[in-house]
N, C-alpha and C positions, 0 to 999 in steps of 0.2 A: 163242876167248876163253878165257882160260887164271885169268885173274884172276876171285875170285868178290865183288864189292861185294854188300852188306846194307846197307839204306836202311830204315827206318819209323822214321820220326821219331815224337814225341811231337803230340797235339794240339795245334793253338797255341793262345796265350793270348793273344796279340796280333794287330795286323795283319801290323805287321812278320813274324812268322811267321810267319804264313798266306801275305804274301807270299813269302817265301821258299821257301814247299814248294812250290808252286806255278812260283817262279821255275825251281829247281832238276830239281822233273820237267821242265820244258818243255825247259829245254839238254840232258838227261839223251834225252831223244826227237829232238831236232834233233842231238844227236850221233850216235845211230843212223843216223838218215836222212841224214847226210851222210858217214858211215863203214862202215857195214854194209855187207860186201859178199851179203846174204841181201837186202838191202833192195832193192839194186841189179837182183835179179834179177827180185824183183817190184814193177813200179813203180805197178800199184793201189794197194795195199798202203805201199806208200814215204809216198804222198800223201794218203792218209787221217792217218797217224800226222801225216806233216810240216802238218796242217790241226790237227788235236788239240795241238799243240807250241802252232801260234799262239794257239788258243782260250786253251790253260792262260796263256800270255804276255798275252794278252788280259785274262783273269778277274783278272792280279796286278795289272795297274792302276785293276780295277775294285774290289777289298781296299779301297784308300785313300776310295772314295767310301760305303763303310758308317757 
């Protein structure tokens, strides 16, 4: 990986936000797991992440029920 992304966002102040950080790590992890070739080689590891992806995906539709 050649390219360097910087991500921390701001606290949210909304749900919408909160949804969103939460959206965004969780694709940000399920892209890994679905493109890493580091991920590939260890697939504990792979599937712990790709569980934690769903949780965060999980928690953003639990945001709207605050």
């Amino acid at each position: 990986m050649t390219d360097k992304v910087e991500w921390n966002p701001p606290a949210a102040t909304t749900k919408e936000e909160l949804a969103n950080v939460l959206y965004f790590s969780a694709s940000g992890l399920k892209t890994q797991v679905l493109a890493s070739a580091l991920l590939h080689t260890n697939p504990k590891l792979k599937e712990r992440i790709s569980a934690i992806a769903d949780e965060l995906n999980g928690l953003q539709q639990d945001v709207f029920g605050i």
